[in-house]
C-alpha positions in Angstrom: 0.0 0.0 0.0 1.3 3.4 -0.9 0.7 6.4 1.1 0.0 9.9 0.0 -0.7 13.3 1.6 -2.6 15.3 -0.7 -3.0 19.0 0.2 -4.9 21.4 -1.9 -2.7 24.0 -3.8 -5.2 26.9 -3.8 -8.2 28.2 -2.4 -11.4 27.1 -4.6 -15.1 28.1 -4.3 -16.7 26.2 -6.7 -20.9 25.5 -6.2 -20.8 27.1 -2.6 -18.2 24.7 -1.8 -15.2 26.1 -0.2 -11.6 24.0 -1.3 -8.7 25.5 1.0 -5.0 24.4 1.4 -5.6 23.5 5.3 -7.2 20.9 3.9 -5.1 18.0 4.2 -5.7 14.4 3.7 -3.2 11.3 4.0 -4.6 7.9 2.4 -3.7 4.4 1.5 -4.3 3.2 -1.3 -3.2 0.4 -3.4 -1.9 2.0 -6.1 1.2 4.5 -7.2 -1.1 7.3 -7.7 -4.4 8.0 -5.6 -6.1 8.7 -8.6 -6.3 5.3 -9.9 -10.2 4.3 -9.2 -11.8 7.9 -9.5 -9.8 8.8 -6.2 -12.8 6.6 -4.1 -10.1 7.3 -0.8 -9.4 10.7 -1.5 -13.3 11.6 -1.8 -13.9 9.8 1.2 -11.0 11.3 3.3 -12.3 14.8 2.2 -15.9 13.8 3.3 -15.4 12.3 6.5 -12.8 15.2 7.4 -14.2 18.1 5.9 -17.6 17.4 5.0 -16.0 18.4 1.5 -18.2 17.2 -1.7 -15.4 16.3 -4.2 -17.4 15.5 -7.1 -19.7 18.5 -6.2 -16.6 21.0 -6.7 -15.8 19.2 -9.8 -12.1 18.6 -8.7 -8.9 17.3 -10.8 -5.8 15.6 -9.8 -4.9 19.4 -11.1 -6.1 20.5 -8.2 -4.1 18.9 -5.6 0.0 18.7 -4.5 0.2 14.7 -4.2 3.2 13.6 -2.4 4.2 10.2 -1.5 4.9 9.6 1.9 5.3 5.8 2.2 8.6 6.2 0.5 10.0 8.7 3.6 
């Protein structure tokens, strides 16, 4: 399993929904890039932490600074 932190690089508004760089995740996921299955993990990371709609704010992989922290 590969970990990732993924942080936000910019603030984002985007259908009422507010995207800042505070918000952090770090996720598992099976994969080398956390993108792999329509980024299920991250969505549900953002959700659970945030209460952050992903596909609501119509994010990217674009959108993010990925950085792969199993490897540290």
């Amino acid at each position: 399993m590969n970990t990732f932190k993924i942080t936000p690089k910019k603030e984002r508004r985007v259908n009422g929904i507010l995207l800042t760089p505070e918000m952090t995740v770090t996720i598992k996921v099976p994969s080398s890039t956390p993108f792999y299955n329509g980024a299920k993990e991250l969505k549900d990371a953002l959700m659970k932490q945030y209460g952050f709609d992903y596909e609501k704010a119509n994010c990217s992989a674009n959108d993010f600074i990925i950085k792969n922290v199993s490897e540290e």
